[in-house]
C-alpha positions as CSV (number, residue, x, y, z in Angstrom):
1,X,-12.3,-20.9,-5.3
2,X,-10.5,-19.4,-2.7
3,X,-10.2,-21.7,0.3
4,X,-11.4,-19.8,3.2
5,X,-7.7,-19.9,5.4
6,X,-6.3,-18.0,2.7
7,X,-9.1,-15.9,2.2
8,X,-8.8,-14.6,5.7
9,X,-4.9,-14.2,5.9
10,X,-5.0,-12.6,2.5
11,X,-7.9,-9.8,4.2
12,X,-6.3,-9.8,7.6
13,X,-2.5,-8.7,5.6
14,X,-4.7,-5.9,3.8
15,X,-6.4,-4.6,7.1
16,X,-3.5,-4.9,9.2
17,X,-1.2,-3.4,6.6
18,X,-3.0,0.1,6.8
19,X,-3.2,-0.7,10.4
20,X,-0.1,-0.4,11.2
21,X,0.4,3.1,8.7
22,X,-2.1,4.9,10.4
23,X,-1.1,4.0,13.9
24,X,2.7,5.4,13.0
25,X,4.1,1.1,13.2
26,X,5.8,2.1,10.0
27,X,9.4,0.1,11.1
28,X,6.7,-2.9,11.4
29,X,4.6,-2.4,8.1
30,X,7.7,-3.0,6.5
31,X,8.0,-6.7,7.5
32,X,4.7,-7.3,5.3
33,X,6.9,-7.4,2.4
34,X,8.9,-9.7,0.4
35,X,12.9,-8.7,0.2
36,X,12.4,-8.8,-3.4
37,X,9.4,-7.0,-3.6
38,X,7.8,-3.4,-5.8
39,X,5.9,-1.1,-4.4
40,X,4.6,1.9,-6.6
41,X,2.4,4.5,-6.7
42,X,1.2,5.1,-9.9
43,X,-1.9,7.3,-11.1
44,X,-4.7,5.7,-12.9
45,X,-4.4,7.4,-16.2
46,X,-0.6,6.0,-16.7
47,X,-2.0,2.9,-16.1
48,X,-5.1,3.2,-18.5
49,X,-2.7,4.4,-21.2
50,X,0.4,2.2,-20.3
51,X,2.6,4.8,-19.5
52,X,6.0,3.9,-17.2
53,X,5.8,7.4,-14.9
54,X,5.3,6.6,-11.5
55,X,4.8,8.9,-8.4
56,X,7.1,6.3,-6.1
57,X,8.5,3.4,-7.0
58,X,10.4,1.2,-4.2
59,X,11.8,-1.7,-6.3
60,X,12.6,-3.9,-2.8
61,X,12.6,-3.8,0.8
62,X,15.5,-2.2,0.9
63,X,14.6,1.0,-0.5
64,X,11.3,1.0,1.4
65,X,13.5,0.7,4.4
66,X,15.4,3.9,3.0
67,X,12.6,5.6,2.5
68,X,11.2,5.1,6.2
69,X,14.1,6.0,7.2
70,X,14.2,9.5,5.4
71,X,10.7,10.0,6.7
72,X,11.7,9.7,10.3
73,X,15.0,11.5,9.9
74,X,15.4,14.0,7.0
75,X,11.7,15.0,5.6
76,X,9.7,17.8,6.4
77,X,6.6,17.4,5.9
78,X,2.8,18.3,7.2
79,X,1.8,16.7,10.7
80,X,-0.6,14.5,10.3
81,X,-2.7,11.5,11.2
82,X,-3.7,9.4,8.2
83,X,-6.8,6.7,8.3
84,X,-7.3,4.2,6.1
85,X,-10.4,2.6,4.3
86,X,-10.5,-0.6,2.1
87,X,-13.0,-2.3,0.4
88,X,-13.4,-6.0,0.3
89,X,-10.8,-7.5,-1.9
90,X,-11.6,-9.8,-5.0
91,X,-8.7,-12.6,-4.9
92,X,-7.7,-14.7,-7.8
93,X,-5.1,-17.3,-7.9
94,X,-2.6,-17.2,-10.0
95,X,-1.0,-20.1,-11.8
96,X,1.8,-20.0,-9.7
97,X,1.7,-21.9,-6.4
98,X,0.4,-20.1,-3.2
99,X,0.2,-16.6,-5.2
100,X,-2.8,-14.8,-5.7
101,X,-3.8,-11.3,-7.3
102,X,-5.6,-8.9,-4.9
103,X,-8.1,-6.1,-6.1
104,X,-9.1,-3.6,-3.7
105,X,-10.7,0.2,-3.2
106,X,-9.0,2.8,-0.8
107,X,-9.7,5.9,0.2
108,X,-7.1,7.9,2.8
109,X,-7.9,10.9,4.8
110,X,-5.7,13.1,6.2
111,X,-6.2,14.7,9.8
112,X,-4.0,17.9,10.7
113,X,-2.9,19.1,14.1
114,X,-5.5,21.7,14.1
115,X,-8.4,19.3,13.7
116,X,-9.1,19.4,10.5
117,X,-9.7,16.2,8.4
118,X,-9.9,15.9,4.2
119,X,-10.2,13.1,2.0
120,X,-6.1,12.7,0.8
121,X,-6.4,10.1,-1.8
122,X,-9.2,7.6,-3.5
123,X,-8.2,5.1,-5.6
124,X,-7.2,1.0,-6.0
125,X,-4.6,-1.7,-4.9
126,X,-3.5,-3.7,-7.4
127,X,-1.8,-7.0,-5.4
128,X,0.6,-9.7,-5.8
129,X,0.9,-11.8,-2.7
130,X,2.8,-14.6,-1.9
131,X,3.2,-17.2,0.9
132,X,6.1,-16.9,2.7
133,X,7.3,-19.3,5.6
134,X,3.2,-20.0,5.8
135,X,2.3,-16.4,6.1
136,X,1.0,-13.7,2.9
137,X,3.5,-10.8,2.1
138,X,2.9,-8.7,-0.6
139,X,5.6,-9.3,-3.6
140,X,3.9,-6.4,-5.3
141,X,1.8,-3.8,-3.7
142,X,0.8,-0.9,-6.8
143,X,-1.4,1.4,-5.5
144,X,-3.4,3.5,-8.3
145,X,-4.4,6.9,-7.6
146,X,-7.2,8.3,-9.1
147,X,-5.6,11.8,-10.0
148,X,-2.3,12.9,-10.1
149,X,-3.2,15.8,-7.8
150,X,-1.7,14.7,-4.4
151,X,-2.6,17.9,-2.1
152,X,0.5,17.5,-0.1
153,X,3.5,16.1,0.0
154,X,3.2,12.3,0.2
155,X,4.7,11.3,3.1
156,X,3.6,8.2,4.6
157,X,3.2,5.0,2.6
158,X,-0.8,4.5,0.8
């Protein structure tokens, strides 16, 4: 059993981690990370048949920072506005202390300039979080999209 603080620090990081995406606090959304952590984008099927090909893989904070970074300076890419929507997560504790595994649902739509919204992405995020300095970061974050068709360029984080 979960105790309940957790519980709502675990739900609050997952809410206010695609809070800060889709209100452009990218700089920010970093900081919910651990220096050593992974972040991947991977699509279901690899995952179902254990294949290694990923769509992104940031293997720590550094390279998220870098890829922020090429996002604000050297990309071009659609205008957009992204929103998010999660599911409830299911939390399990892991043996080690103050870690837990995270299941949740997403689904990310895309908003262009000229008004026009579409469904981007649908899919799952599959968590490790850890306790850091009394607060949850994520040490991984592997976010498993449910097709490998991506309609446009990938941009911002899922």
């Amino acid at each position: 059993m979960i105790p309940p603080k957790q519980r709502e620090q675990i739900t609050d990081l997952l809410n206010d981690y695609v809070w800060f995406i889709d209100t452009d606090r990218l700089e920010e959304w970093i900081e919910f990370f651990t220096d050593d952590c992974m972040y991947r984008v991977i699509p279901r099927e690899n995952v179902e048949q254990n294949l290694p090909g990923v769509i992104i893989l940031c293997e720590n904070k550094n390279q998220l920072i870098d890829r922020i970074t090429s996002y604000r300076v050297a990309n071009e890419y659609n205008l957009h506005y992204d929103r998010h929507i999660i599911s409830n997560p299911r939390i399990e504790e892991r043996a080690e202390k103050n870690t837990y595994r995270v299941l949740s649902n997403y689904a990310v739509y895309q908003s262009n300039l000229d008004g026009e919204s579409r469904l981007f992405s649908v899919g799952y995020y599959d968590d490790v979080i850890v306790y850091e300095d009394g607060k949850p970061r994520f040490k991984e974050r592997t976010v498993v999209v449910d097709t490998f068709s991506i309609p446009t360029l990938l941009a911002t984080p899922l």
